[in-house]
C-alpha positions in Angstrom: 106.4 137.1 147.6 107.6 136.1 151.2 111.1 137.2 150.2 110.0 140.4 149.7 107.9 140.7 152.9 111.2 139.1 154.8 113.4 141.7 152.8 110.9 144.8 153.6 110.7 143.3 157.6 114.7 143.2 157.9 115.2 146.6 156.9 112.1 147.9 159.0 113.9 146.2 162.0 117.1 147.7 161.0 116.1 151.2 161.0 113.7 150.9 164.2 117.2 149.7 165.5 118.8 152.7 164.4 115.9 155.1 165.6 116.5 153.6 169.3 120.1 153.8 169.3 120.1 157.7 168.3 117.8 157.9 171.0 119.6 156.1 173.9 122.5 158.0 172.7 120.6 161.6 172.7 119.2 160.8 176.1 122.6 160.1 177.7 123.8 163.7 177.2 123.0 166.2 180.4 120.0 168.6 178.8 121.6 172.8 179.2 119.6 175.0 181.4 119.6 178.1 179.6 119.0 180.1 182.5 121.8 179.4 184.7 124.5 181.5 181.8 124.7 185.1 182.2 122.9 187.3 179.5 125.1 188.3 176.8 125.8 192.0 176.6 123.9 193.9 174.2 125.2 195.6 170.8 127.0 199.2 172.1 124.9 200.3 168.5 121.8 199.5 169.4 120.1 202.4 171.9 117.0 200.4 172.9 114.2 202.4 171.7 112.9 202.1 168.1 112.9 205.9 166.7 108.6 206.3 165.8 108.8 208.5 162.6 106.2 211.6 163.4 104.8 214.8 161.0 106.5 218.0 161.7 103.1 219.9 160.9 99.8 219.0 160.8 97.8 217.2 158.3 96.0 219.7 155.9 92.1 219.6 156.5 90.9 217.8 153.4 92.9 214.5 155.2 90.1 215.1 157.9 87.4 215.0 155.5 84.6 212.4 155.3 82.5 212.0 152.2 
């Protein structure tokens, strides 16, 4: 029974090791500022207003009716 605690404990240790060494590693890069790049240009397709579909004519009066 104490092997298997000893076994469980090395690899918990092992992988806390590995945790910490990813994150030593992660926090030696510099972090990117997102704002100091220019924005990219927009798509030439793409007008910048979303076209609304609307009726031609008006509704016929029964759609106005409440019963």
């Amino acid at each position: 029974m104490n092997d298997l605690i000893y076994i469980l404990s090395g690899i918990f240790i092992f992988l806390s090791f590995q945790l910490v060494i990813k994150t030593v590693k992660r926090h030696k890069k510099q972090p990117v500022n997102i704002w100091e790049e220019p924005i990219p240009p927009q798509n030439q397709n793409w007008q910048g207003k979303i076209p609304t579909i609307q009726p031609q004519v008006a509704p016929p009066p029964h759609m106005f009716r409440q019963n």
